[in-house]
C-alpha positions as CSV (number, residue, x, y, z in Angstrom):
1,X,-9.0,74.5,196.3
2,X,-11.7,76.9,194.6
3,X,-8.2,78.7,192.9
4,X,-7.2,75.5,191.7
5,X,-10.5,74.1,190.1
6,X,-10.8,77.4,188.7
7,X,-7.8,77.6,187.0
8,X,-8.5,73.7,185.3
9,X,-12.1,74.3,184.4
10,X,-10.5,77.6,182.6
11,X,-7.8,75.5,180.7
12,X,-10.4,73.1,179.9
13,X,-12.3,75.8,178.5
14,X,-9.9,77.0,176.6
15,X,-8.5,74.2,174.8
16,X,-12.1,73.5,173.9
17,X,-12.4,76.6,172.0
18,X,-8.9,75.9,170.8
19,X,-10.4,72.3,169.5
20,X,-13.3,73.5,167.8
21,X,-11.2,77.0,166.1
22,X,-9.0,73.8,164.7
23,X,-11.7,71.8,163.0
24,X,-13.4,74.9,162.0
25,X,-10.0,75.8,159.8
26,X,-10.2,72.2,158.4
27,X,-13.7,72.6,156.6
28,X,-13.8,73.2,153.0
29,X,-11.9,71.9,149.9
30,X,-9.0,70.5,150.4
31,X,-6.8,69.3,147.3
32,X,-4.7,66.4,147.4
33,X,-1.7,65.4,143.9
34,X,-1.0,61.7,143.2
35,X,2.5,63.3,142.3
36,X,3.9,67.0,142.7
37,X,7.0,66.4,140.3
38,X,6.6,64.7,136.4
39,X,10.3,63.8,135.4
40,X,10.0,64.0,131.6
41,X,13.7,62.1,131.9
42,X,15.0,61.9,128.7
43,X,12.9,63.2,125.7
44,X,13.8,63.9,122.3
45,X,13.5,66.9,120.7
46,X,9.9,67.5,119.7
47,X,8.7,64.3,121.9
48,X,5.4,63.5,123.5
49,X,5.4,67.6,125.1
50,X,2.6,66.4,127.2
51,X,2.0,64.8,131.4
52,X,-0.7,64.7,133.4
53,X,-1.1,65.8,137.4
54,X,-4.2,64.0,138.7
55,X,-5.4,65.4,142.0
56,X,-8.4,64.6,144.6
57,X,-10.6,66.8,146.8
58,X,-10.5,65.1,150.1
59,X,-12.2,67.7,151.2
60,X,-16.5,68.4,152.7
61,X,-17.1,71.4,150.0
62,X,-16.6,71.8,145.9
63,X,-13.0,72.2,145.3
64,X,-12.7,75.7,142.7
65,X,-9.9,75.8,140.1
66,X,-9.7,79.7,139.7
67,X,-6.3,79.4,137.3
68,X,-3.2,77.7,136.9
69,X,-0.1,79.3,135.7
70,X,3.2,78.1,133.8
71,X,6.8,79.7,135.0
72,X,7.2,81.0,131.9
73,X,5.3,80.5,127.7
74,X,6.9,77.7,127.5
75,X,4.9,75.6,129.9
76,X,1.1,75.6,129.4
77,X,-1.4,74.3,131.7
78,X,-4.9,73.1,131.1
79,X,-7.4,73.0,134.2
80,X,-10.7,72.0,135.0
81,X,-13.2,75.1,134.8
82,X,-15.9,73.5,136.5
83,X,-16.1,72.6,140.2
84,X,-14.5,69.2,141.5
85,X,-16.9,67.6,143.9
86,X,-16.2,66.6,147.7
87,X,-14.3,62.7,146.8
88,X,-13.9,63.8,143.0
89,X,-11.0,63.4,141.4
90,X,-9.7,65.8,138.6
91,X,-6.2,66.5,136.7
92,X,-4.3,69.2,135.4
93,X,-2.5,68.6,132.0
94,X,0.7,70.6,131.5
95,X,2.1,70.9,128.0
96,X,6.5,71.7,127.6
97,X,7.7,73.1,124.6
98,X,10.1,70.4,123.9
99,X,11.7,72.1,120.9
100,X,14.0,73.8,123.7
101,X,17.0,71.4,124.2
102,X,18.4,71.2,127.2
103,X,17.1,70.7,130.9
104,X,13.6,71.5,132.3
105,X,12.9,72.5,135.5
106,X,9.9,74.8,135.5
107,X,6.7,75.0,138.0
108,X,3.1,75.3,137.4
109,X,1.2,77.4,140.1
110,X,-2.0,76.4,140.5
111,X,-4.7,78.9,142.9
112,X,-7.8,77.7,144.4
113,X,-10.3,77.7,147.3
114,X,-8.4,74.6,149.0
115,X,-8.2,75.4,152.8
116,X,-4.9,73.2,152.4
117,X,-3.0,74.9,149.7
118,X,-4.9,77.4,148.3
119,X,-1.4,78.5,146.0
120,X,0.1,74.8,144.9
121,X,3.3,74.4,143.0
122,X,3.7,71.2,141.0
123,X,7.0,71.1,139.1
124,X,7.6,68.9,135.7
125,X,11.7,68.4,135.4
126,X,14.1,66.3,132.6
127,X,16.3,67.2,129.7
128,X,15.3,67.4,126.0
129,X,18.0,66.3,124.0
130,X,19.5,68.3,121.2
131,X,17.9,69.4,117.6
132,X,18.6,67.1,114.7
133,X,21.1,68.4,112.3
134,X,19.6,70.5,109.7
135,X,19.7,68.1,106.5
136,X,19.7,64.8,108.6
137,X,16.6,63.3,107.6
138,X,14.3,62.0,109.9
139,X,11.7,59.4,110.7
140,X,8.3,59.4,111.4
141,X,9.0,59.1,115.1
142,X,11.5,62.6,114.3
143,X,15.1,60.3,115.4
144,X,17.1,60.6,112.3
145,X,17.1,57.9,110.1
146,X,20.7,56.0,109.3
147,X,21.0,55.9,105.7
């Protein structure tokens, strides 16, 4: 009987400390996206080459920003330098060059001191349609005009 209370109090024990090394892991900043994908859809050549990611710290301690990164020159990320409060919310503004016709499907890497995802990849994706012809004028908007 002594072997056998043993042994519980031990796996009590134990998944006590377990408990505790769990919650321990789960303090800090933690970030949390509205949306991990923007889907430009459809946008004309030279459109609006702007979306926004708007995030939360759900976490107990300042959530830290330390850089943000495009796949490649063509997509160009603008973060917030300064810390984001425990229940603050921030965002992340991504600018495409949409004088690249054709489809999108780049990431934006984003590293911070979130326990959660200290290395996050949100992804903008769509298709900018093609150049107008050179001579075709154009409106104010940029869609040719029909003359």
């Amino acid at each position: 009987m002594k072997k056998l209370f043993f042994s519980f109090a031990l796996l009590l024990g134990a998944s006590l400390v377990s408990v505790e090394a769990c919650a321990q892991v789960e303090k800090g900043a933690k970030i949390e996206f509205s949306k991990e994908t923007h889907d430009y859809g459809n946008i004309k050549y030279d459109g609006d080459p702007y979306c926004t990611f708007e995030f939360k710290n759900t976490g107990d301690e300042p959530l830290i920003i330390s850089n943000a990164k495009g796949s490649c020159g063509c997509t160009v990320p603008e973060w917030p330098k300064e810390p984001i409060a425990p229940g603050a919310k921030g965002s992340i503004r991504v600018k495409y060059d949409t004088k690249r016709p054709g489809p999108i499907n780049k990431s934006v890497t984003i590293t911070s001191n979130a326990v959660n995802e200290p290395n996050k990849v949100i992804r903008i994706k769509g298709e900018v349609g093609p150049a107008p012809e050179v001579g075709t004028p154009v409106n104010n908007s940029g869609a040719p005009t029909n003359n």
